[in-house]
C-alpha positions as CSV (number, residue, x, y, z in Angstrom):
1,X,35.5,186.8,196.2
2,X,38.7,185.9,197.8
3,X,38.0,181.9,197.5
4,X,37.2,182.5,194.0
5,X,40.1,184.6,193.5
6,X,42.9,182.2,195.1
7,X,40.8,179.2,193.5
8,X,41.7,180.8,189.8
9,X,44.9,181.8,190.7
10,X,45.6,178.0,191.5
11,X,43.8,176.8,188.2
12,X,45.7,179.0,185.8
13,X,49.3,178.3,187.6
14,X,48.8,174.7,186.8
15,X,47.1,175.1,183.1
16,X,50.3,177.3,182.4
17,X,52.8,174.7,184.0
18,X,51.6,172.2,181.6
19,X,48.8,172.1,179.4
20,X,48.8,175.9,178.2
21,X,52.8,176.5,178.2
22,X,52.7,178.0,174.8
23,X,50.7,180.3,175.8
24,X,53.0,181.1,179.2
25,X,54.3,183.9,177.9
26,X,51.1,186.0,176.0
27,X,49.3,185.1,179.4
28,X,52.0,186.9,181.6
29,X,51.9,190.0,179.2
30,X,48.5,190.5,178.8
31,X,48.2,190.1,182.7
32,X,51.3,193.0,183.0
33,X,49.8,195.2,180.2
34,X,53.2,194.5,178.2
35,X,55.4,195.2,181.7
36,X,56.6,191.8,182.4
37,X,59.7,192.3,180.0
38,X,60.5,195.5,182.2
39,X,59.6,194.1,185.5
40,X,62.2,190.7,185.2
41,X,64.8,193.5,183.8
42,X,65.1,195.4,187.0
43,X,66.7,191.6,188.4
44,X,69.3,192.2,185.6
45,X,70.0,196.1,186.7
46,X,70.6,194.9,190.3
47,X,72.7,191.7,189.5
48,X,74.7,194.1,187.0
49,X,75.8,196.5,189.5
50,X,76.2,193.5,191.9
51,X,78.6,192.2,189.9
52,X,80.5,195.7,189.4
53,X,80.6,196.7,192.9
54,X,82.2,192.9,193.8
55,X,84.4,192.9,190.2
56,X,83.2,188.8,190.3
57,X,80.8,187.2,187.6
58,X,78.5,185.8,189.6
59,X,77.2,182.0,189.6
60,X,73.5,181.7,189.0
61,X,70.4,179.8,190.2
62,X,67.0,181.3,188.7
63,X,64.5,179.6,190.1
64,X,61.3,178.9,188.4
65,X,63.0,179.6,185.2
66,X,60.1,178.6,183.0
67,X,60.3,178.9,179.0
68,X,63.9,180.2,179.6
69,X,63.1,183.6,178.7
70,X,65.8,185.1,181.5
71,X,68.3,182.6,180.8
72,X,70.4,184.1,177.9
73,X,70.4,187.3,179.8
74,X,71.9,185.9,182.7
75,X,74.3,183.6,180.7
76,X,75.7,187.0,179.7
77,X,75.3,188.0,183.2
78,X,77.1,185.0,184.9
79,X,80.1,182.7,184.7
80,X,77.6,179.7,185.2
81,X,73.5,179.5,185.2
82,X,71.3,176.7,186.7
83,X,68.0,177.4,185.4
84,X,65.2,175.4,187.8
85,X,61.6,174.4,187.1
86,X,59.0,171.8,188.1
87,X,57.5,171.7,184.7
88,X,59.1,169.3,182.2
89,X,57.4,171.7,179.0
90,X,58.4,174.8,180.7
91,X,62.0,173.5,180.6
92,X,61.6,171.8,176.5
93,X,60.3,175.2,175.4
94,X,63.7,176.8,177.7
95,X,66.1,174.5,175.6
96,X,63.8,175.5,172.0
97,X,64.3,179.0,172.8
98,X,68.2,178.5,174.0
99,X,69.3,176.2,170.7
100,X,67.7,178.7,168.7
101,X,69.2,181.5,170.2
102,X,72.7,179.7,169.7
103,X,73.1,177.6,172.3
104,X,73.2,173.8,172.1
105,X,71.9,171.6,175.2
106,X,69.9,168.4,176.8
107,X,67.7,168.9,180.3
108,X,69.0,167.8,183.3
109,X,66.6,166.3,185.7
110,X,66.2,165.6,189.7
111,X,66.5,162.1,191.5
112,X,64.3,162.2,194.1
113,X,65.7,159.0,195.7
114,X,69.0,160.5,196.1
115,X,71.1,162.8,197.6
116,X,71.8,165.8,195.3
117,X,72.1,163.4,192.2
118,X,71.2,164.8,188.6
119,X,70.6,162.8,185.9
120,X,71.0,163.5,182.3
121,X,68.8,163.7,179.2
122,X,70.1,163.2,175.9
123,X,72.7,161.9,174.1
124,X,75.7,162.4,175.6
125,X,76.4,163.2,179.1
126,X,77.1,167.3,178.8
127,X,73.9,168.9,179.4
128,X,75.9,172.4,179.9
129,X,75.6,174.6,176.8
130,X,77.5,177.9,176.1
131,X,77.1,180.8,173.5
132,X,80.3,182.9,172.4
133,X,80.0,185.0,175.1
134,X,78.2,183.3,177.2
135,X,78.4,181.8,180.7
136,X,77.3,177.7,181.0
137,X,73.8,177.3,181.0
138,X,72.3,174.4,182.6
139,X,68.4,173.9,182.7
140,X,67.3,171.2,186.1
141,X,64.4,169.8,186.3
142,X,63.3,169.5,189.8
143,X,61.8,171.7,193.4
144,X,63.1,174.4,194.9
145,X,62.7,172.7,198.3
146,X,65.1,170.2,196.7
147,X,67.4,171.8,194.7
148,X,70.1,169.5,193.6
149,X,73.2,171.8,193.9
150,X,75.8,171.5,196.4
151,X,75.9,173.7,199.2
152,X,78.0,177.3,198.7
153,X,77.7,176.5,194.9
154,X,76.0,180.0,193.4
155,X,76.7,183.5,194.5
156,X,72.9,185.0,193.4
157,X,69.4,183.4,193.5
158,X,66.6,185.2,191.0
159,X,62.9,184.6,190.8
160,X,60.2,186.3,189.0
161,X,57.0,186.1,189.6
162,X,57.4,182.8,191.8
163,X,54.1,180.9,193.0
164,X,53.4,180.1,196.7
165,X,56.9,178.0,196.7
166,X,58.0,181.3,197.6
167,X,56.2,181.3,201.0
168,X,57.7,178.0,201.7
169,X,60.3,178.1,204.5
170,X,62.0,174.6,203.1
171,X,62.5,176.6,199.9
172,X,64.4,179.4,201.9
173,X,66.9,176.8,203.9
174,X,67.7,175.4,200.5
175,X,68.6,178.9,199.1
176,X,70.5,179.5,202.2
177,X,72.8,176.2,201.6
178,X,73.3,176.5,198.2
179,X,73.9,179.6,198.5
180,X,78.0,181.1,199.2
181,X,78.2,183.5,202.1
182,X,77.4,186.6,201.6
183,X,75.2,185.6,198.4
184,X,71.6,187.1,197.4
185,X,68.0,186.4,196.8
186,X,66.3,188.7,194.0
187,X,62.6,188.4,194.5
188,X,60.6,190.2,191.4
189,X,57.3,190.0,192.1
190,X,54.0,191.1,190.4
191,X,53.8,195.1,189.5
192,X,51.6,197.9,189.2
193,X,50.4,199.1,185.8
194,X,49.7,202.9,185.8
195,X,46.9,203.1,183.3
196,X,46.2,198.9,182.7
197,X,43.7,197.9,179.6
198,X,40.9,196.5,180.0
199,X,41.7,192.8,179.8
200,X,45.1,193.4,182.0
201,X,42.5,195.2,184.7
202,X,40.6,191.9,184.5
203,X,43.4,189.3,184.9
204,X,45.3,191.8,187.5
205,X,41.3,190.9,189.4
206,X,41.4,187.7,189.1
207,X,45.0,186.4,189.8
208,X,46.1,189.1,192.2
209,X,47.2,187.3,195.6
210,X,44.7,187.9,197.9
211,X,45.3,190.3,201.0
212,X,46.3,187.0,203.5
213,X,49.4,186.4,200.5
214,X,49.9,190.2,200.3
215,X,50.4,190.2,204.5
216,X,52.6,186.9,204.1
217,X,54.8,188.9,201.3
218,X,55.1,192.3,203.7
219,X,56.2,189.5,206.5
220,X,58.8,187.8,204.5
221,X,61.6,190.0,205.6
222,X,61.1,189.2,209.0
223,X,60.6,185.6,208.7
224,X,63.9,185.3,206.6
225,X,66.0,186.9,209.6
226,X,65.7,183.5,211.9
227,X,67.0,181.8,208.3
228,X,70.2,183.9,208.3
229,X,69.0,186.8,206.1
230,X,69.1,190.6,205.8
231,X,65.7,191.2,203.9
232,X,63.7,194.0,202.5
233,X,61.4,195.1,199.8
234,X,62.3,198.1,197.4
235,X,60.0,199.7,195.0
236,X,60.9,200.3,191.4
237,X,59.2,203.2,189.9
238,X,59.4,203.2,186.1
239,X,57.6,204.9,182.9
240,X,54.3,202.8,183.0
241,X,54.2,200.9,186.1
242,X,56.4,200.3,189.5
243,X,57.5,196.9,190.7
244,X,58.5,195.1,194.1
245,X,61.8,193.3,194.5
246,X,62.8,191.5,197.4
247,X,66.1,191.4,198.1
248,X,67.7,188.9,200.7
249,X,71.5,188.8,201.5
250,X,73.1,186.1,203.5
251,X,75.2,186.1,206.2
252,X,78.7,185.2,205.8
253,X,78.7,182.8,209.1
């Protein structure tokens, strides 16, 4: 069952970066039983008293940002937000949803011939967009073993529900340059329904990381140490399910 399992996990990651994106978002809450709203939130409850104990708005790299569902929050969050993804729909349907939400903007996009180099989409050469009381938000298309920031540039990484980038050590040593001492990684990662419906029981069978990905996620912590992170896992128990957030905090050297 495993084979089958990681085979369909595989399948449906790359129908939803691409052909299926419209139905991202109805996939992830069917899968969640209606949690995944609650699950991404607990990344806003830690950033939020981040940012109080530090009295700093933080800079912000979500990674694997998707249709953009996270990014308002964070713009109200942050004092700027790069929002990252692979998937050229995943990051159209991010700037739908943030020019109808107010905010006005063009997709920036990865050179992989060059060092660090963005290049812009659209008609003029801004690709930052900004509510009233919003931080800059600018969606990137590109890999997180590439990201193309400079090093130091963003006080807190997030990522919900990342795909086996995540187990990627490349993807880690990027987060670790572009990331200012001290800075964070916020790892939400699939939860636990409490009483799951029949169809979310189903899904949770089929697209749950095997037990080899579940070891390699207890193992992270460890693994990030010779990377120059503190790492651990904390469990988030809530009304209708709990959820698993790794949080990594880099050194200051």
């Amino acid at each position: 069952m495993t084979w089958l399992r990681r085979s369909v996990f595989i399948l449906a990651s790359w129908l939803a970066y691409g052909l299926l994106t419209p139905l991202y978002e109805a996939a992830a809450w069917l899968f969640s039983n209606g949690e995944w709203h609650t699950w991404r939130r607990q990344a806003m409850v830690m950033l939020a008293g981040q940012a109080t104990a530090t009295g700093v708005r933080p800079r912000i790299l979500e990674v694997g940002c998707g249709t953009g569902a996270l990014l308002a929050e964070l713009s109200a969050a942050g004092s700027l937000v790069v929002g990252l993804d692979r998937s050229a729909p995943m990051l159209d349907a991010a700037v739908r949803r943030l020019r109808q939400g107010g905010l006005a903007a063009e997709r920036a996009t990865i050179n992989l011939g060059a060092d660090d180099h963005v290049h812009r989409h659209g008609p003029s050469s801004n690709s930052e967009m900004r509510s009233a009381q919003g931080a800059p938000v600018i969606p990137v298309q590109g890999l997180a073993q590439a990201i193309p920031l400079p090093a130091a540039s963003v006080d807190c990484i997030i990522l919900t529900f990342p795909t086996a980038f995540v187990f990627d050590l490349r993807t880690w040593q990027e987060f670790r340059r572009v990331l200012a001492p001290g800075g964070c990684v916020l790892w939400v990662d699939g939860g636990e329904v409490f009483r799951p419906n029949l169809l979310a029981r189903l899904l949770q069978a089929l697209l749950t990381p095997d037990p080899a990905a579940q070891r390699m996620m207890l193992a992270m912590p460890g693994r990030l140490t010779d990377l120059g992170f503190t790492a651990a896992w904390r469990t988030h128990e809530l009304t209708a399910s709990r959820v698993s957030i790794l949080i990594a905090q880099a050194g200051v050297d």
